[in-house]
C-alpha positions as CSV (number, residue, x, y, z in Angstrom):
1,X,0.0,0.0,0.0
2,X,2.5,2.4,1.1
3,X,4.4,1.8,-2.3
4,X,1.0,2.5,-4.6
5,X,0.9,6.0,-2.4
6,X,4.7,6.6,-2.8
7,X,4.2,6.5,-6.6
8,X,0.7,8.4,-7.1
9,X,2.6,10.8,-5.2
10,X,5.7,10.7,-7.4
11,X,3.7,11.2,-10.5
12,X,1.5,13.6,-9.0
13,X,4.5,15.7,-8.4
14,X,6.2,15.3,-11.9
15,X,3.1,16.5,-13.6
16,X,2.3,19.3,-10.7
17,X,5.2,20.4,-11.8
18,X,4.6,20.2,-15.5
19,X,0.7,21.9,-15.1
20,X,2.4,24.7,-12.9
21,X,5.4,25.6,-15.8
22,X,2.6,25.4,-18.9
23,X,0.5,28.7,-17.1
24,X,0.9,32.0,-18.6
25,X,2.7,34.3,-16.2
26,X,1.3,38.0,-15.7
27,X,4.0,40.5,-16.5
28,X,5.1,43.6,-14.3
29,X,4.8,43.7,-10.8
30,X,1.7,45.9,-11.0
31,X,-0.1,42.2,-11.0
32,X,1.1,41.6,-7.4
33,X,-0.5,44.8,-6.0
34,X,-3.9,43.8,-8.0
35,X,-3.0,46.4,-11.2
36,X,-3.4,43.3,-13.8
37,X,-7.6,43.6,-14.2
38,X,-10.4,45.0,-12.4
39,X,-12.0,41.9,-12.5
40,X,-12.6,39.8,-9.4
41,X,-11.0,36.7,-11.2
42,X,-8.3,38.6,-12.9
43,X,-8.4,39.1,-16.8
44,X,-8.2,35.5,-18.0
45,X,-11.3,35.2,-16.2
46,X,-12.2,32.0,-13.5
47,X,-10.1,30.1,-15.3
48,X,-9.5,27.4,-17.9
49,X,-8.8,23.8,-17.7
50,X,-5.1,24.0,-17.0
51,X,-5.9,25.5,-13.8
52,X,-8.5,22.9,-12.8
53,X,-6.0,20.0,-13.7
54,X,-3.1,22.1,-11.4
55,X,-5.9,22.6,-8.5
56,X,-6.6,18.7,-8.9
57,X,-2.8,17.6,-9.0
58,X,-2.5,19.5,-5.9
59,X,-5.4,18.1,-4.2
60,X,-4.0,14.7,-5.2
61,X,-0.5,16.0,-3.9
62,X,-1.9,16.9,-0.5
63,X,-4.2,13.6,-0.1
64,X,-1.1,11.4,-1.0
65,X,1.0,13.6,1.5
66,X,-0.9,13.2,4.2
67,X,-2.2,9.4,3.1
68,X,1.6,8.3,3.6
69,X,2.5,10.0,6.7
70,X,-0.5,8.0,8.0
71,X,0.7,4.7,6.7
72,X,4.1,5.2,7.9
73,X,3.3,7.4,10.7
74,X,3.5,5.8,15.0
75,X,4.5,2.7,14.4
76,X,5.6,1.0,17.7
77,X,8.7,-1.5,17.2
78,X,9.0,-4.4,19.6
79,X,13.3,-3.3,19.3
80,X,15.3,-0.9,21.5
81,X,16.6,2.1,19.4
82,X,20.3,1.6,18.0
83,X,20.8,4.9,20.5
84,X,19.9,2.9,23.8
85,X,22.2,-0.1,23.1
86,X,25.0,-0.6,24.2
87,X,27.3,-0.4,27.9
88,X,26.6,3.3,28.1
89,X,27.9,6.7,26.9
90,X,31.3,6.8,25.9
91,X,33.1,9.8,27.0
92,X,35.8,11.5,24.9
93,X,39.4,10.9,26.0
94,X,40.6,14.7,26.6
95,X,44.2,15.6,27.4
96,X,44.6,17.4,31.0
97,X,45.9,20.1,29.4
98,X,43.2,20.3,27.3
99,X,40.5,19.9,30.3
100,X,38.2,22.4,31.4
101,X,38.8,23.5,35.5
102,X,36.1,22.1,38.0
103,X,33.6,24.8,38.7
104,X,32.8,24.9,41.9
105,X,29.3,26.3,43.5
106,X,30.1,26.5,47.0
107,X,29.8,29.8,49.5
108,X,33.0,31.1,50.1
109,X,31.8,33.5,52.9
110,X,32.7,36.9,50.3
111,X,30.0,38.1,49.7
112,X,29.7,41.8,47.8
113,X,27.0,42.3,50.2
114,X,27.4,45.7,51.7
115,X,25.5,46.0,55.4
Protein backbone atom coordinates (compact mmCIF):
# COMPACT_ATOMS: atom_id res chain seq x y z
CA UNK A 1 0.00 0.00 0.00
CA UNK A 2 2.52 2.40 1.06
CA UNK A 3 4.45 1.83 -2.33
CA UNK A 4 1.03 2.47 -4.59
CA UNK A 5 0.85 6.02 -2.39
CA UNK A 6 4.73 6.61 -2.80
CA UNK A 7 4.22 6.48 -6.61
CA UNK A 8 0.72 8.44 -7.11
CA UNK A 9 2.60 10.83 -5.21
CA UNK A 10 5.70 10.70 -7.43
CA UNK A 11 3.66 11.22 -10.53
CA UNK A 12 1.51 13.57 -8.97
CA UNK A 13 4.47 15.74 -8.36
CA UNK A 14 6.20 15.30 -11.93
CA UNK A 15 3.06 16.48 -13.58
CA UNK A 16 2.26 19.30 -10.65
CA UNK A 17 5.18 20.42 -11.75
CA UNK A 18 4.57 20.24 -15.47
CA UNK A 19 0.75 21.88 -15.05
CA UNK A 20 2.42 24.69 -12.89
CA UNK A 21 5.40 25.57 -15.82
CA UNK A 22 2.61 25.43 -18.95
CA UNK A 23 0.54 28.72 -17.06
CA UNK A 24 0.88 32.01 -18.60
CA UNK A 25 2.74 34.32 -16.18
CA UNK A 26 1.35 38.03 -15.70
CA UNK A 27 4.01 40.54 -16.52
CA UNK A 28 5.10 43.61 -14.33
CA UNK A 29 4.77 43.69 -10.77
CA UNK A 30 1.73 45.94 -11.01
CA UNK A 31 -0.14 42.19 -11.04
CA UNK A 32 1.11 41.60 -7.42
CA UNK A 33 -0.50 44.76 -5.99
CA UNK A 34 -3.93 43.78 -7.99
CA UNK A 35 -3.03 46.38 -11.19
CA UNK A 36 -3.38 43.34 -13.79
CA UNK A 37 -7.56 43.60 -14.23
CA UNK A 38 -10.40 45.05 -12.36
CA UNK A 39 -12.02 41.88 -12.46
CA UNK A 40 -12.59 39.76 -9.42
CA UNK A 41 -11.04 36.74 -11.24
CA UNK A 42 -8.25 38.60 -12.86
CA UNK A 43 -8.40 39.07 -16.82
CA UNK A 44 -8.22 35.49 -18.02
CA UNK A 45 -11.30 35.16 -16.23
CA UNK A 46 -12.25 31.99 -13.55
CA UNK A 47 -10.10 30.13 -15.28
CA UNK A 48 -9.55 27.40 -17.90
CA UNK A 49 -8.83 23.76 -17.70
CA UNK A 50 -5.14 24.01 -16.97
CA UNK A 51 -5.88 25.51 -13.77
CA UNK A 52 -8.49 22.87 -12.78
CA UNK A 53 -6.01 19.99 -13.73
CA UNK A 54 -3.09 22.12 -11.42
CA UNK A 55 -5.93 22.60 -8.45
CA UNK A 56 -6.58 18.71 -8.93
CA UNK A 57 -2.83 17.63 -9.00
CA UNK A 58 -2.48 19.54 -5.91
CA UNK A 59 -5.40 18.09 -4.17
CA UNK A 60 -4.02 14.74 -5.16
CA UNK A 61 -0.54 16.03 -3.89
CA UNK A 62 -1.93 16.93 -0.46
CA UNK A 63 -4.16 13.56 -0.10
CA UNK A 64 -1.10 11.43 -1.02
CA UNK A 65 0.99 13.64 1.51
CA UNK A 66 -0.94 13.25 4.25
CA UNK A 67 -2.16 9.42 3.13
CA UNK A 68 1.62 8.28 3.60
CA UNK A 69 2.52 10.01 6.70
CA UNK A 70 -0.55 8.03 8.03
CA UNK A 71 0.73 4.69 6.69
CA UNK A 72 4.11 5.15 7.92
CA UNK A 73 3.33 7.43 10.72
CA UNK A 74 3.49 5.82 15.00
CA UNK A 75 4.47 2.72 14.43
CA UNK A 76 5.57 1.05 17.71
CA UNK A 77 8.72 -1.50 17.15
CA UNK A 78 9.00 -4.35 19.59
CA UNK A 79 13.33 -3.28 19.31
CA UNK A 80 15.27 -0.91 21.55
CA UNK A 81 16.56 2.07 19.41
CA UNK A 82 20.26 1.58 18.02
CA UNK A 83 20.85 4.91 20.47
CA UNK A 84 19.94 2.87 23.82
CA UNK A 85 22.16 -0.06 23.12
CA UNK A 86 24.99 -0.56 24.21
CA UNK A 87 27.30 -0.44 27.87
CA UNK A 88 26.57 3.31 28.10
CA UNK A 89 27.94 6.75 26.87
CA UNK A 90 31.32 6.76 25.93
CA UNK A 91 33.08 9.76 27.00
CA UNK A 92 35.83 11.48 24.88
CA UNK A 93 39.40 10.90 26.00
CA UNK A 94 40.61 14.71 26.56
CA UNK A 95 44.17 15.56 27.44
CA UNK A 96 44.59 17.39 30.96
CA UNK A 97 45.93 20.12 29.40
CA UNK A 98 43.21 20.34 27.34
CA UNK A 99 40.51 19.87 30.31
CA UNK A 100 38.23 22.45 31.37
CA UNK A 101 38.77 23.52 35.46
CA UNK A 102 36.12 22.08 38.03
CA UNK A 103 33.63 24.76 38.74
CA UNK A 104 32.75 24.92 41.88
CA UNK A 105 29.33 26.33 43.48
CA UNK A 106 30.10 26.49 46.95
CA UNK A 107 29.76 29.76 49.46
CA UNK A 108 33.05 31.05 50.06
CA UNK A 109 31.75 33.49 52.87
CA UNK A 110 32.70 36.88 50.28
CA UNK A 111 30.03 38.09 49.73
CA UNK A 112 29.65 41.77 47.81
CA UNK A 113 26.99 42.26 50.15
CA UNK A 114 27.44 45.71 51.71
CA UNK A 115 25.47 45.96 55.37
Amino acid sequence: METLVIVIHILACIFLIGAVMLQSGHEGMGVIFGGGSSTMFGSSGAGGLLVKVTAGLATVFLITSLTYNVLTGNKVSEQDSIMLQGEGVVQPIVPAEQQKPAVSFKDTGNDAKSE
